[in-house]
C-alpha positions in Angstrom: -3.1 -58.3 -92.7 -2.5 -54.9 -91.2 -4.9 -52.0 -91.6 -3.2 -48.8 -92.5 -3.9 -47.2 -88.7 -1.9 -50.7 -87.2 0.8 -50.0 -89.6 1.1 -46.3 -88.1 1.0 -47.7 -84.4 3.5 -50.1 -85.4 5.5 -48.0 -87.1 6.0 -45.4 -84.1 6.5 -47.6 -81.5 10.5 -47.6 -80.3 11.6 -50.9 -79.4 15.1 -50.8 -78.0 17.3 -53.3 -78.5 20.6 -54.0 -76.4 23.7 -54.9 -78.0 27.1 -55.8 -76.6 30.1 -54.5 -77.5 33.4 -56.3 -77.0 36.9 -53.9 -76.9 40.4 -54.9 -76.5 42.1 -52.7 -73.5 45.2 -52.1 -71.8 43.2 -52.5 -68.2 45.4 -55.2 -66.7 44.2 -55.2 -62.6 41.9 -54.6 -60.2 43.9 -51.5 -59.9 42.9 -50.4 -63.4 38.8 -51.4 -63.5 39.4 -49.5 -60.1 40.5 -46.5 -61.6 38.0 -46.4 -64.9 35.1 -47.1 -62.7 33.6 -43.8 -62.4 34.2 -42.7 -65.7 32.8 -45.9 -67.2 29.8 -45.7 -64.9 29.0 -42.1 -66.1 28.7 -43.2 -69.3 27.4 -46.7 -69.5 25.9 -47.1 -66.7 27.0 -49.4 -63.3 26.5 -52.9 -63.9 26.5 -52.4 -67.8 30.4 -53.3 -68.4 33.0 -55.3 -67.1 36.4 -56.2 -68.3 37.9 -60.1 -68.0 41.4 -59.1 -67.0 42.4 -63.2 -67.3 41.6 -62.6 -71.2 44.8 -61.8 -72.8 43.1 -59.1 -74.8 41.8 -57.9 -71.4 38.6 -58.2 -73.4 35.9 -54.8 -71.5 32.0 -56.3 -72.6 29.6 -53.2 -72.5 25.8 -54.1 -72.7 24.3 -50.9 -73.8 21.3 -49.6 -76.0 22.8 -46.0 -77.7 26.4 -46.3 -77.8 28.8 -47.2 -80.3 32.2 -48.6 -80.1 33.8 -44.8 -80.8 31.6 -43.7 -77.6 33.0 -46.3 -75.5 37.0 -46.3 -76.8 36.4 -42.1 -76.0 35.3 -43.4 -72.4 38.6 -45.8 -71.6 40.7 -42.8 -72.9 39.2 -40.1 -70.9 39.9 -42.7 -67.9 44.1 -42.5 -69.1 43.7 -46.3 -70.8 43.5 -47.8 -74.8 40.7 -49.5 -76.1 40.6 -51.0 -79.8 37.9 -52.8 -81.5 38.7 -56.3 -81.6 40.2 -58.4 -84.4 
């Protein structure tokens, strides 16, 4: 049983959990990743994404801890492509 002071602890503590988000995309090539690379970077973070241009959703995976599916479709389209939650 927890004692009211654990319960405080317990409650304050932030324990972040990562989630993945999966968008459909118009990012076709090597070309393409090539070209949303820095923007993508900037505001997931290198390493944190990829995009499986042999999918023929041309499916971009983003492991991330804060951002929501709106934050990332913003991030594509600032980089000139489409991104759509998947159906």
């Amino acid at each position: 049983m927890f004692t009211e002071s654990s319960k405080r602890t317990l409650h304050n503590k932030k324990i972040p959990v990562m989630k993945t988000i999966e968008l459909k995309t118009n990012i076709m090539c090597g070309s393409c990743i090539a070209k949303v690379t820095p923007v993508l970077n900037e505001t997931i973070g290198e390493n944190n994404w990829k995009v499986d241009t042999s999918n023929p959703k041309k499916v971009l995976s983003v492991k991330t801890e804060n951002l929501n599916e709106q934050d990332v479709i913003k991030a594509v389209e600032k980089a000139g492509y489409k991104a759509e939650i998947l159906s």
